[in-house]
N, CA, C and O atoms as a printed pandas DataFrame, in Angstrom:
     atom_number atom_name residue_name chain_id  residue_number  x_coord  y_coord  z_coord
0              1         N          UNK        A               1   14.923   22.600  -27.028
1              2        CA          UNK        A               1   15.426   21.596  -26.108
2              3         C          UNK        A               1   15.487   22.223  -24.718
3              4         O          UNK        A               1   15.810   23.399  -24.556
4              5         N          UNK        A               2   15.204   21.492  -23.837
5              6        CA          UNK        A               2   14.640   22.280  -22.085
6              7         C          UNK        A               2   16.024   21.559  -21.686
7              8         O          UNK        A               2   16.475   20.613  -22.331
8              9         N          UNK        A               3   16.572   22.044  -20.689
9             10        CA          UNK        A               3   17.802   21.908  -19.731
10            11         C          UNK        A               3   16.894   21.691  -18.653
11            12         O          UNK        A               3   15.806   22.193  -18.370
12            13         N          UNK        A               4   17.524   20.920  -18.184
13            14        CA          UNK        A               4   17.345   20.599  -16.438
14            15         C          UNK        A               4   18.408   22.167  -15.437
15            16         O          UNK        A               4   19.622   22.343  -15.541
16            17         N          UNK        A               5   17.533   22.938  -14.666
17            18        CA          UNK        A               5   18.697   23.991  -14.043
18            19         C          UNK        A               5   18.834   23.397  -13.030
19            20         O          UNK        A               5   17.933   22.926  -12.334
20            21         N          UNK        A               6   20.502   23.343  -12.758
21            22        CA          UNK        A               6   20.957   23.210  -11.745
22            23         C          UNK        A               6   21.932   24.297  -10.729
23            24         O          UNK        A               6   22.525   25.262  -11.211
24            25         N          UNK        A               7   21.963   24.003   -9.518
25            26        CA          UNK        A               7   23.579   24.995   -9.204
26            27         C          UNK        A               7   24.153   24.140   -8.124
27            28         O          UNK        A               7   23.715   23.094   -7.645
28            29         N          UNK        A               8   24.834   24.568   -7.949
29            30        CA          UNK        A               8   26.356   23.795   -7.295
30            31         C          UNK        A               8   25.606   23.994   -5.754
31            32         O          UNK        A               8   24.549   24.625   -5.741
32            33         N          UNK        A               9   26.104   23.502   -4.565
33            34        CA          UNK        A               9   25.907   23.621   -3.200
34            35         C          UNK        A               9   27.234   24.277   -2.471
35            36         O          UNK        A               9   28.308   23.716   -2.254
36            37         N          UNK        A              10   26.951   25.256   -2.243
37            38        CA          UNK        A              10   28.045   26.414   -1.630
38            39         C          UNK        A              10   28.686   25.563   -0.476
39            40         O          UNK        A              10   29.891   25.712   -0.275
40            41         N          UNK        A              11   27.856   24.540    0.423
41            42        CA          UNK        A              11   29.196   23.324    1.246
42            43         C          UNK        A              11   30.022   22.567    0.775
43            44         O          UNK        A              11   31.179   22.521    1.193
44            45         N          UNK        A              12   29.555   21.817   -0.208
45            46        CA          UNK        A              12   30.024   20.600   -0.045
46            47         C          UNK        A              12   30.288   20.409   -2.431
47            48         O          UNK        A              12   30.725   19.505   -3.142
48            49         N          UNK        A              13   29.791   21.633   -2.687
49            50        CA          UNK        A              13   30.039   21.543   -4.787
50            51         C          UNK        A              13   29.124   20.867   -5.059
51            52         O          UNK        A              13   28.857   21.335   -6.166
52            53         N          UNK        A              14   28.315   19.993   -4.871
53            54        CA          UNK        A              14   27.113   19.002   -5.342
54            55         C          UNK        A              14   26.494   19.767   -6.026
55            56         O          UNK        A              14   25.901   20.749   -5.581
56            57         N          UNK        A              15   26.554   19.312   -7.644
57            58        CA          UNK        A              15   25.239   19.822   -8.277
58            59         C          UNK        A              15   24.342   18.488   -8.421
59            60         O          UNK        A              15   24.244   17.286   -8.666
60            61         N          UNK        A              16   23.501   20.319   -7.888
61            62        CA          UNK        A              16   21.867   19.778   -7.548
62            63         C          UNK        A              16   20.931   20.613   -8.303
63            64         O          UNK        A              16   21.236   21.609   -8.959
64            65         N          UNK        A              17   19.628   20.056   -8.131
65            66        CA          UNK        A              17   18.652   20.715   -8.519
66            67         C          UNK        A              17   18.251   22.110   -8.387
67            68         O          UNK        A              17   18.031   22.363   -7.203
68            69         N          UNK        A              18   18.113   22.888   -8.985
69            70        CA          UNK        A              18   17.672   24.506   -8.683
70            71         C          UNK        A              18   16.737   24.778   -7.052
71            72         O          UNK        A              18   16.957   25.524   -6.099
72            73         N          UNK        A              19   15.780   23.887   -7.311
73            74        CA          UNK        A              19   14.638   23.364   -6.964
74            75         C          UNK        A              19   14.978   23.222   -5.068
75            76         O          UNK        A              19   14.459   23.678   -4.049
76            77         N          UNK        A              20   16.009   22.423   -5.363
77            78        CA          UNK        A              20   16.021   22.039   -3.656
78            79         C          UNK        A              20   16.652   22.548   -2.487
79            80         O          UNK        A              20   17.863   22.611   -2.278
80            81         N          UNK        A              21   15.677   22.922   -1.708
81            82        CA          UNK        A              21   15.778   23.769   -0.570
82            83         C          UNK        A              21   17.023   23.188    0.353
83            84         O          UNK        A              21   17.644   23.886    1.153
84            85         N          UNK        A              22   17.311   21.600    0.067
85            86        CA          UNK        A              22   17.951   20.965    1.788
86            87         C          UNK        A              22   19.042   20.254    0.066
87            88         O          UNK        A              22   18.637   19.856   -1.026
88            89         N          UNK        A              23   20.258   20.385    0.562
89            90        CA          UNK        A              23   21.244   19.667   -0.750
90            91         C          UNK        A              23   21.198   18.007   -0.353
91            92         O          UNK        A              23   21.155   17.713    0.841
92            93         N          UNK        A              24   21.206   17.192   -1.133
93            94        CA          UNK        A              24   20.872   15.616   -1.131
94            95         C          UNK        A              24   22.582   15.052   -0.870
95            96         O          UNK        A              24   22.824   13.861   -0.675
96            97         N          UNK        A              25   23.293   15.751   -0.894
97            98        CA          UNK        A              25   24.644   15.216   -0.863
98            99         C          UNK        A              25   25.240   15.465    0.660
99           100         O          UNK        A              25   25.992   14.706    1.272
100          101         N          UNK        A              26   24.741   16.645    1.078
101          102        CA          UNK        A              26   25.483   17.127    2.610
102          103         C          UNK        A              26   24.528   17.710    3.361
103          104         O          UNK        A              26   24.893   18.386    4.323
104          105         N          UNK        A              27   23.048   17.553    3.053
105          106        CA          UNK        A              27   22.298   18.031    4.159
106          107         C          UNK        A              27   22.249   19.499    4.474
107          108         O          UNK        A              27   22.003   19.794    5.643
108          109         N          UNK        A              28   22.397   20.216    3.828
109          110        CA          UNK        A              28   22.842   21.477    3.808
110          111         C          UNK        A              28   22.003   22.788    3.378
111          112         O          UNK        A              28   21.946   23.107    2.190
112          113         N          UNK        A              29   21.237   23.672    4.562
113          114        CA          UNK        A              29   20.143   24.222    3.699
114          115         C          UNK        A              29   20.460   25.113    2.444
115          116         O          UNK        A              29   21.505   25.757    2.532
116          117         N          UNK        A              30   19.698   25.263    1.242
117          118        CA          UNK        A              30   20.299   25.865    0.353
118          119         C          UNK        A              30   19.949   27.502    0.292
119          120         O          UNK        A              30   19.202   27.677    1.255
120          121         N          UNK        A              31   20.095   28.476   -0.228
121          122        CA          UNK        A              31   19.619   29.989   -0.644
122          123         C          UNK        A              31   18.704   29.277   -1.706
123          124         O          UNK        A              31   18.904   28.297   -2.424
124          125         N          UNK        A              32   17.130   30.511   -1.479
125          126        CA          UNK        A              32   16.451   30.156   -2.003
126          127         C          UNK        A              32   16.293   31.559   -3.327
127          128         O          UNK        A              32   16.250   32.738   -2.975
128          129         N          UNK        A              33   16.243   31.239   -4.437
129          130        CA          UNK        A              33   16.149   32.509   -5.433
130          131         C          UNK        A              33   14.758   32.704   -5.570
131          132         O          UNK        A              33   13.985   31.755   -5.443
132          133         N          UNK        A              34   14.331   33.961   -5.842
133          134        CA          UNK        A              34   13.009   34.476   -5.878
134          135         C          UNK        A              34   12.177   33.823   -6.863
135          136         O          UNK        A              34   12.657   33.463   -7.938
136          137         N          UNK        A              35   11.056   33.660   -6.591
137          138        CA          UNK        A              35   10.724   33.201   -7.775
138          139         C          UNK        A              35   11.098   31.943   -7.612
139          140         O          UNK        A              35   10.692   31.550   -8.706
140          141         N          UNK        A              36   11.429   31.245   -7.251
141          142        CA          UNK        A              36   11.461   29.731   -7.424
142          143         C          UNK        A              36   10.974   28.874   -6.693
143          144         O          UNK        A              36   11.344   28.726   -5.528
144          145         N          UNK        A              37   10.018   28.131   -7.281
145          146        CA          UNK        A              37    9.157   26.955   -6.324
146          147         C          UNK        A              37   10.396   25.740   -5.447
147          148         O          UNK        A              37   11.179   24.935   -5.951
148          149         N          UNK        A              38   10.172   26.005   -4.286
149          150        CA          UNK        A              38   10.955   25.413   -3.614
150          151         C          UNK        A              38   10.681   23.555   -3.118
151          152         O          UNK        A              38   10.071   23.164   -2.123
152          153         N          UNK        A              39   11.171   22.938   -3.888
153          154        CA          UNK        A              39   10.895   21.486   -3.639
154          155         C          UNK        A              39   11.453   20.774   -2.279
155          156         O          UNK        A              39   12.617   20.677   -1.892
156          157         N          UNK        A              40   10.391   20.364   -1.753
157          158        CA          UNK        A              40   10.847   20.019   -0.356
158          159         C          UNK        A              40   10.879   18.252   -0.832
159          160         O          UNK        A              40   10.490   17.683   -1.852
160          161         N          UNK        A              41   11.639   17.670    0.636
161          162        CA          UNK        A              41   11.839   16.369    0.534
162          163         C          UNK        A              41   10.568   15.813    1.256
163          164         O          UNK        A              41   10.187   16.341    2.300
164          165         N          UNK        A              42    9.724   14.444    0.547
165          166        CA          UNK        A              42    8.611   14.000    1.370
166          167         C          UNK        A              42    9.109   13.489    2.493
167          168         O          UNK        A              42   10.189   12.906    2.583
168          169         N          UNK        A              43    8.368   13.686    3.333
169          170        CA          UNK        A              43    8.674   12.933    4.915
170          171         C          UNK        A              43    8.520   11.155    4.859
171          172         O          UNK        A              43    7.671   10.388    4.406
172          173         N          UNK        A              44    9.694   11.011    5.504
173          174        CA          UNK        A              44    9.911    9.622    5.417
174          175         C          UNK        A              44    8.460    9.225    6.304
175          176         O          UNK        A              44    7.724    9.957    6.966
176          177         N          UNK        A              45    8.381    7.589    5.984
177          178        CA          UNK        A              45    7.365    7.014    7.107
178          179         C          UNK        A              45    8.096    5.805    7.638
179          180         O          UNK        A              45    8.961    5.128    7.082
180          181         N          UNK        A              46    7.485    5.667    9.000
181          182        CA          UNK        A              46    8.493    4.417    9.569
182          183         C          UNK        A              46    7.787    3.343    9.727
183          184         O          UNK        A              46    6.782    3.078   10.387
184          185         N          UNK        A              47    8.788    2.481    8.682
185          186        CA          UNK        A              47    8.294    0.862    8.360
186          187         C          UNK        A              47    7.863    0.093    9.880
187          188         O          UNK        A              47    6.944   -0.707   10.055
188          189         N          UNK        A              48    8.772    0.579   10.817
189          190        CA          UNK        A              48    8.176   -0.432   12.222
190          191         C          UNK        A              48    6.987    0.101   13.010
191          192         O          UNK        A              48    6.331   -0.496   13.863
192          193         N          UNK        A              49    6.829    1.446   12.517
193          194        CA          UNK        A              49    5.259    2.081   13.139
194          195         C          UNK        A              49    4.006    1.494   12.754
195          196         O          UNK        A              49    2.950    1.341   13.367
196          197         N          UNK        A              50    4.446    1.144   11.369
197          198        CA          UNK        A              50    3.090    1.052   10.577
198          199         C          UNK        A              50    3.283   -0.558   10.577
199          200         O          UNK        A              50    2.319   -0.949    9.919
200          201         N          UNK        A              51    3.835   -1.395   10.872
201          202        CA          UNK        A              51    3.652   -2.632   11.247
202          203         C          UNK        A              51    3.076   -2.748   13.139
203          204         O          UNK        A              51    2.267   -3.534   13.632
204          205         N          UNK        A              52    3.561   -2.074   13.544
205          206        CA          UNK        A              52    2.755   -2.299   14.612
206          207         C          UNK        A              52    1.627   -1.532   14.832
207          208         O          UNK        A              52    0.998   -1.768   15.864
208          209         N          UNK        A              53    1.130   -0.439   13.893
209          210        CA          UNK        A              53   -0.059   -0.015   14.193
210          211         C          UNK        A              53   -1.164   -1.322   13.451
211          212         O          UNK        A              53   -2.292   -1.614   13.847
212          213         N          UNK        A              54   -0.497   -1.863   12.424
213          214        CA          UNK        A              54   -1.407   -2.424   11.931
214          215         C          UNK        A              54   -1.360   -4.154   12.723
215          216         O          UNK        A              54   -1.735   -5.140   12.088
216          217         N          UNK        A              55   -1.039   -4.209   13.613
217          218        CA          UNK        A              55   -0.224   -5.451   14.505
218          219         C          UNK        A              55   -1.794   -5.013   15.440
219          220         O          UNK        A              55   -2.663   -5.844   15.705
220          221         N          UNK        A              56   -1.847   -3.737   15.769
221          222        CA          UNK        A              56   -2.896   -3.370   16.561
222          223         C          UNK        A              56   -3.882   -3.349   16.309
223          224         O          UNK        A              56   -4.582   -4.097   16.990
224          225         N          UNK        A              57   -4.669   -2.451   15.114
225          226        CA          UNK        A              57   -5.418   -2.635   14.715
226          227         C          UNK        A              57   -5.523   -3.055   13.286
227          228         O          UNK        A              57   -5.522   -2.250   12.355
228          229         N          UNK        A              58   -5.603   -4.202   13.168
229          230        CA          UNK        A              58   -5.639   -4.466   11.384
230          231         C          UNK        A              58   -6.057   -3.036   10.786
231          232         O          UNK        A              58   -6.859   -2.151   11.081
232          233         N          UNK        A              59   -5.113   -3.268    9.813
233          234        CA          UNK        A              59   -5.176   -1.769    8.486
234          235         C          UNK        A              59   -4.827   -0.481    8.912
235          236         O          UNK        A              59   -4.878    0.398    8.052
236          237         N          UNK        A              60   -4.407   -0.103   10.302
237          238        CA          UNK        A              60   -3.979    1.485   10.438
238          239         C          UNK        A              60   -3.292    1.771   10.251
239          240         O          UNK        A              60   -3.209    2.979   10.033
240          241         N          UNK        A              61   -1.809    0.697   10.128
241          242        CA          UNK        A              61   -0.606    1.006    9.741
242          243         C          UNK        A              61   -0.745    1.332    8.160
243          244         O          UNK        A              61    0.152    2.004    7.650
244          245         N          UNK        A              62   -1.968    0.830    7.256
245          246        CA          UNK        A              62   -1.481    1.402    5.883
246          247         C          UNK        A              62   -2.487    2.864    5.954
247          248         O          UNK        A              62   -2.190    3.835    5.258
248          249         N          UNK        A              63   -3.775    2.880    6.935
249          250        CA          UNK        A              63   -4.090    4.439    6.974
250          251         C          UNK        A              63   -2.793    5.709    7.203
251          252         O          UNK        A              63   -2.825    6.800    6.635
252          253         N          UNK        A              64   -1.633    5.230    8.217
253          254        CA          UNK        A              64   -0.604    5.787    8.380
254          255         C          UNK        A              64   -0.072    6.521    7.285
255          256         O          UNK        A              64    0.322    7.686    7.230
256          257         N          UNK        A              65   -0.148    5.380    6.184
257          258        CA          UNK        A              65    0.807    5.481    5.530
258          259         C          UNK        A              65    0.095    6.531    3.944
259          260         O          UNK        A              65    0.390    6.751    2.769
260          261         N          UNK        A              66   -0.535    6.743    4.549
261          262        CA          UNK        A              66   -1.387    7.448    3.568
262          263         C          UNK        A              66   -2.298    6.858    2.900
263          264         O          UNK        A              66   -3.112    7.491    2.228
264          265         N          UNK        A              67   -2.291    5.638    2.984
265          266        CA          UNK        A              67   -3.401    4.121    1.885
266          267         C          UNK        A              67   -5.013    4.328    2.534
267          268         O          UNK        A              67   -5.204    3.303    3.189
268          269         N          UNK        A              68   -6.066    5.082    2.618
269          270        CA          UNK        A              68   -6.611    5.259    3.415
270          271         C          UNK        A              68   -7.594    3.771    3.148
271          272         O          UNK        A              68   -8.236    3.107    3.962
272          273         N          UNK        A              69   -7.381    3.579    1.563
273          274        CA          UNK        A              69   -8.606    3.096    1.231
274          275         C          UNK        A              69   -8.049    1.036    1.130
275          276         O          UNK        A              69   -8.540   -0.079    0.952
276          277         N          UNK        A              70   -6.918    1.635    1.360
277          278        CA          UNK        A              70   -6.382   -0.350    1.445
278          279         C          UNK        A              70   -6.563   -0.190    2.855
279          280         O          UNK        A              70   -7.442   -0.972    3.218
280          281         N          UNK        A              71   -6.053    0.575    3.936
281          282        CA          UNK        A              71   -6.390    0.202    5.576
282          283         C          UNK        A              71   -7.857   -0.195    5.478
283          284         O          UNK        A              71   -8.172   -1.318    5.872
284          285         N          UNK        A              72   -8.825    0.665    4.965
285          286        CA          UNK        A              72  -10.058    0.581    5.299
286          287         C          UNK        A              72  -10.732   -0.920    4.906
287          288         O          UNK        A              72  -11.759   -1.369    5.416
288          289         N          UNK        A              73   -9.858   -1.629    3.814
289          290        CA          UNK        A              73   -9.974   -2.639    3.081
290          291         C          UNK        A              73   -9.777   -3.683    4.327
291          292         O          UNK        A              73  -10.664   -4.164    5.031
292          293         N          UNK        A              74   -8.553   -3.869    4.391
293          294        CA          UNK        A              74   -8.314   -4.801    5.553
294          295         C          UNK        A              74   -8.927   -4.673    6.686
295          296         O          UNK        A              74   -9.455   -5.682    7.155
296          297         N          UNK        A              75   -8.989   -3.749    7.214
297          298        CA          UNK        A              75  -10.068   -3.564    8.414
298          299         C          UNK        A              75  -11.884   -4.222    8.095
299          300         O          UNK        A              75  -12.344   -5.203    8.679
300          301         N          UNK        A              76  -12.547   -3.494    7.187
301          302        CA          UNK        A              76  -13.315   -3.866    6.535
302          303         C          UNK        A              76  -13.954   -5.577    6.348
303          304         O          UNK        A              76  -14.973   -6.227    6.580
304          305         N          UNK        A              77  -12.703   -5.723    5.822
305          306        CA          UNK        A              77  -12.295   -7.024    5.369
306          307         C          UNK        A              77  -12.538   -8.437    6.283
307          308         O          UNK        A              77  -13.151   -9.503    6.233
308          309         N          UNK        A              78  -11.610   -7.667    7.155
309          310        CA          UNK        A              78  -11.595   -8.724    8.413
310          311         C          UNK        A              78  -12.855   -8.413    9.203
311          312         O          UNK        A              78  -13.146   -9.458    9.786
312          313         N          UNK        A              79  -13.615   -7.599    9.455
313          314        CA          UNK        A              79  -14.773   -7.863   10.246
314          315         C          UNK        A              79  -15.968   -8.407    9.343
315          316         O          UNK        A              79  -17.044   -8.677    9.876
316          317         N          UNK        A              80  -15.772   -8.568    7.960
317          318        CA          UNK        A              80  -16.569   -9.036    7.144
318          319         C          UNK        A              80  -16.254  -10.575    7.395
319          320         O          UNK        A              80  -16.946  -11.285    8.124
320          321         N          UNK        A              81  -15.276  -10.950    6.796
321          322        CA          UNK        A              81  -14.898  -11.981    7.027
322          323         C          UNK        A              81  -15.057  -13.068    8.523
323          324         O          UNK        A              81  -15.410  -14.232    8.715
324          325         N          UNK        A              82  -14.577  -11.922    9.375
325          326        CA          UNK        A              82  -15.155  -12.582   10.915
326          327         C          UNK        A              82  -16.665  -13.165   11.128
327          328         O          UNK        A              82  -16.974  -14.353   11.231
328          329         N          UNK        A              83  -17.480  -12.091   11.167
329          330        CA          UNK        A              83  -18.550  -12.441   10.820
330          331         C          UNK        A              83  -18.960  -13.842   10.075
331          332         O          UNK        A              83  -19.236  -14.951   10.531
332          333         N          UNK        A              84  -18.872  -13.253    8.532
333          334        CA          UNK        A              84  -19.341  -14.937    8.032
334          335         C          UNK        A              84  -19.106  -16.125    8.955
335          336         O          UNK        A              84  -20.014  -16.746    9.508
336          337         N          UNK        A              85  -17.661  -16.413    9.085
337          338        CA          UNK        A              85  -16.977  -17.426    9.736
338          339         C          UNK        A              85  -17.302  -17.308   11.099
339          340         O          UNK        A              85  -17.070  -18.289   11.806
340          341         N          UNK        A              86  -17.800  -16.286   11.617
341          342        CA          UNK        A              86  -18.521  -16.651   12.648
342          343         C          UNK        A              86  -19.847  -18.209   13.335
343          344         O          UNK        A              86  -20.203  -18.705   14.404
344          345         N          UNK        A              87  -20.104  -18.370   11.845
345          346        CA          UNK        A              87  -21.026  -19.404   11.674
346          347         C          UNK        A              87  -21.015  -20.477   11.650
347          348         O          UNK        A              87  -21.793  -21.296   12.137
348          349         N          UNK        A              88  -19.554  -20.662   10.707
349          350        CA          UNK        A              88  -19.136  -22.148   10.423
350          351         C          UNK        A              88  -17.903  -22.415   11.206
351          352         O          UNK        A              88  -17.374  -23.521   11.096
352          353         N          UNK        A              89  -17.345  -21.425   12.059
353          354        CA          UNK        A              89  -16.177  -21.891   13.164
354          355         C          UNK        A              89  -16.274  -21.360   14.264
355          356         O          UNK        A              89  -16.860  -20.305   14.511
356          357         N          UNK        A              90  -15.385  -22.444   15.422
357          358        CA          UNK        A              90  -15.887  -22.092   16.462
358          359         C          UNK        A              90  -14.976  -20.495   17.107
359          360         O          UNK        A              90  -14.806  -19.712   16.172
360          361         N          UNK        A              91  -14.587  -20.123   18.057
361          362        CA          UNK        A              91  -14.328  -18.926   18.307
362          363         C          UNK        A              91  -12.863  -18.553   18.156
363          364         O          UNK        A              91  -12.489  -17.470   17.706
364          365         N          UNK        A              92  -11.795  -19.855   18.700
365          366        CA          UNK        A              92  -10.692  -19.984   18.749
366          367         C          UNK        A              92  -10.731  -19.681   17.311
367          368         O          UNK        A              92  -10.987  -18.515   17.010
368          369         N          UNK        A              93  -10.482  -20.685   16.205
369          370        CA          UNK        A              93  -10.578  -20.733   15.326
370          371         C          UNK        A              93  -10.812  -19.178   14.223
371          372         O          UNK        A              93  -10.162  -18.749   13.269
372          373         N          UNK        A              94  -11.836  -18.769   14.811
373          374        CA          UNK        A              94  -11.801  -17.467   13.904
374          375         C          UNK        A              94  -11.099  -16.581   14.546
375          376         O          UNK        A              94  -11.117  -15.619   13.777
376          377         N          UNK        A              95  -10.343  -16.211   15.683
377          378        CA          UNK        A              95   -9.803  -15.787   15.887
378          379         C          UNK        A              95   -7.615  -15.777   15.185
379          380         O          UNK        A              95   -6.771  -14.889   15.072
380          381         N          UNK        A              96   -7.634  -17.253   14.928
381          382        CA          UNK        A              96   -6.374  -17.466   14.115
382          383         C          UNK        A              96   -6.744  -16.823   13.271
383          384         O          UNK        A              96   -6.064  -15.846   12.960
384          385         N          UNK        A              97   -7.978  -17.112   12.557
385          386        CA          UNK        A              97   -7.927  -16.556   11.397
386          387         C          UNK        A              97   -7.927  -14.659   11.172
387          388         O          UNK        A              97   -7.716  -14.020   10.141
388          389         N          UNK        A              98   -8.180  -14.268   12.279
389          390        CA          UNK        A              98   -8.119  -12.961   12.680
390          391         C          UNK        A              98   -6.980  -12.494   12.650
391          392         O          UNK        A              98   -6.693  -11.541   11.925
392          393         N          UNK        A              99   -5.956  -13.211   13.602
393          394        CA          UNK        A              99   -4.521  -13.047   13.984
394          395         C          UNK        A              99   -3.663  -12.920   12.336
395          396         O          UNK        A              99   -2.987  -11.988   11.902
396          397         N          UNK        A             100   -3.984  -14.127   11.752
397          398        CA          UNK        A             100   -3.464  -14.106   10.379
398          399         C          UNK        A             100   -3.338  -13.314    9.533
399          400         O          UNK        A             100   -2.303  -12.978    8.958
400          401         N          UNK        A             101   -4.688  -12.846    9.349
401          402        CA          UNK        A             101   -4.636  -11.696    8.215
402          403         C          UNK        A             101   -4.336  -10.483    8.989
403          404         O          UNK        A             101   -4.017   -9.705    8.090
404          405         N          UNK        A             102   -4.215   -9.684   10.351
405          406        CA          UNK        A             102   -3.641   -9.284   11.128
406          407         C          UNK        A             102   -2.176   -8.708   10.677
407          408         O          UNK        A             102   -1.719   -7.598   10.405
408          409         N          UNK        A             103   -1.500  -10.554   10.767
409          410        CA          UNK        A             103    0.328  -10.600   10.445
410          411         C          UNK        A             103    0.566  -10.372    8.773
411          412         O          UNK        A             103    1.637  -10.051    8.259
412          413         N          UNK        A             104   -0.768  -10.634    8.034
413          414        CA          UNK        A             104   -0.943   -9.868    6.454
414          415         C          UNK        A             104   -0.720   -8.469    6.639
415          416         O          UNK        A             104    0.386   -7.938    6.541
416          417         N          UNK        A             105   -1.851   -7.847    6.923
417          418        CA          UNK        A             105   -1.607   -6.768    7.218
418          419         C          UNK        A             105   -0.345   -5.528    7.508
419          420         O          UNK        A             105    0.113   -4.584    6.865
420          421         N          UNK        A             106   -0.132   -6.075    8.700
421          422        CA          UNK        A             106    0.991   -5.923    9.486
422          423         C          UNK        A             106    2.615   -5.764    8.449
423          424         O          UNK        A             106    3.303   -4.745    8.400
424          425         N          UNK        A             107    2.893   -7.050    7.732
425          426        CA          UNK        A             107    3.625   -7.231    7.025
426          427         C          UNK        A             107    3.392   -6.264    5.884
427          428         O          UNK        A             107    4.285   -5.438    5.700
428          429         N          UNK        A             108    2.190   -6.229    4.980
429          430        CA          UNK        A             108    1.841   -5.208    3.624
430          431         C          UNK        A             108    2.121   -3.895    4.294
431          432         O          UNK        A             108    2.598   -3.140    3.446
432          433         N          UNK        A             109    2.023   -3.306    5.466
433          434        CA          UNK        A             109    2.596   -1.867    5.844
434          435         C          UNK        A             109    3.858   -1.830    6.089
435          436         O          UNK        A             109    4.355   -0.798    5.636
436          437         N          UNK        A             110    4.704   -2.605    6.686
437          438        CA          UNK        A             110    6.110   -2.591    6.434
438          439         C          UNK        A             110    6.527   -2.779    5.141
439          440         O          UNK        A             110    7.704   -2.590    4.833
440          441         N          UNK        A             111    5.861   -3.061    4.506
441          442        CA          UNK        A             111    6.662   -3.065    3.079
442          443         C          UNK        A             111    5.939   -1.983    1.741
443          444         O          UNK        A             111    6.206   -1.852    0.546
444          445         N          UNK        A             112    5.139   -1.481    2.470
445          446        CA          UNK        A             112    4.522   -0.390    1.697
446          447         C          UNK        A             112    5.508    0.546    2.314
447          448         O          UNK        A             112    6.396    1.049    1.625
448          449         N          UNK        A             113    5.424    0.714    3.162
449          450        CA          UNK        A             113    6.570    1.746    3.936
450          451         C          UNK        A             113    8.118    1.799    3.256
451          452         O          UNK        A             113    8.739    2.849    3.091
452          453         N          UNK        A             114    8.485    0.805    2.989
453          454        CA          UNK        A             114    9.657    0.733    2.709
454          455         C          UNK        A             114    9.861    1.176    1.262
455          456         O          UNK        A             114   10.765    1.909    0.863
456          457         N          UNK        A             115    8.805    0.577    0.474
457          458        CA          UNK        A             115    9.020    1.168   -0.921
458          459         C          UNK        A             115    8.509    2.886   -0.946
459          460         O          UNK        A             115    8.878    3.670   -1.820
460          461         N          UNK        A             116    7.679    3.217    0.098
461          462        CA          UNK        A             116    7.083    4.707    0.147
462          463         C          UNK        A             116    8.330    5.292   -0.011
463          464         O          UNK        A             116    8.577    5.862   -1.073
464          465         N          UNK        A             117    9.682    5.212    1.441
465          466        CA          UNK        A             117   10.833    5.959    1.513
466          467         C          UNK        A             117   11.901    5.371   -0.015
467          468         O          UNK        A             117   12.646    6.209   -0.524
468          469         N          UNK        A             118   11.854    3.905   -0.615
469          470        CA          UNK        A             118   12.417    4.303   -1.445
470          471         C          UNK        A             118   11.918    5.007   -2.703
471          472         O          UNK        A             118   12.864    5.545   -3.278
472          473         N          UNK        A             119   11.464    5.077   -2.946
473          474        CA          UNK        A             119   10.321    6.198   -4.090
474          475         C          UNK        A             119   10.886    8.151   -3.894
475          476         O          UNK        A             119   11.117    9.069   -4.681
476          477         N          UNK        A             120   10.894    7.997   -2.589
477          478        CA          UNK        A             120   10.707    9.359   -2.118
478          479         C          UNK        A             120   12.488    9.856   -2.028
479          480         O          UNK        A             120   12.740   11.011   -1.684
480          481         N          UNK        A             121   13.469    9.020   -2.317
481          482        CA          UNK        A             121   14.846    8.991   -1.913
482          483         C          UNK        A             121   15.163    9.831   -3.508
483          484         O          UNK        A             121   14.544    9.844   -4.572
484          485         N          UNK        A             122   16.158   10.342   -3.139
485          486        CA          UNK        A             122   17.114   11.613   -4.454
486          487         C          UNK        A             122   17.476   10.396   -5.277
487          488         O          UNK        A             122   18.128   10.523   -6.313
């Protein structure tokens, strides 16, 4: 039977993980013992960056976010899409439709973002 190792946090008593360098309870850097792979915390990403990168350019806000291959999708996507509809509408027109999947976009990186940092939370 495997134990989870833990030790206490010399600030604040929180047992924590062996593992973690920064304590999840008080922010607190920890002593690191030899020999031990030191687990860092992933870097948050910010939900309002990656809505307005992708506000800017459809899909960069989810390249941001590490999604290389869904940004590339939506980007992709929409100049595929432009195109066709280039044919059967007039300019205004494909342009809403530009704007739209745009505020798709836009929206799927704020909320990829948001579940990224909760995923990544102790």
């Amino acid at each position: 039977m495997t134990e989870a190792k833990t030790k206490y946090c010399p600030h604040c008593g929180a047992q924590i993980d062996y593992k973690y360098s920064v304590c999840p309870a008080c922010g607190k850097p920890q002593a690191v013992a030899p020999g031990v792979e030191v687990f860092r915390k992933p870097q948050r990403k910010n939900p309002l960056l990656a809505l307005v990168l992708s506000l800017l350019i459809t899909g960069v806000g989810q390249i941001y976010l590490g999604k290389v291959w869904r940004g590339l999708a939506f980007l992709g996507g929409i100049i595929i899409l432009g195109s066709i509809l280039e044919s059967y509408l007039n300019f205004d027109q494909v342009m809403i439709v530009g704007v739209v999947i745009s505020i798709i976009s836009a929206y799927d990186a704020y909320i990829l973002a948001k579940k990224i940092n909760a995923r990544d939370e102790f």
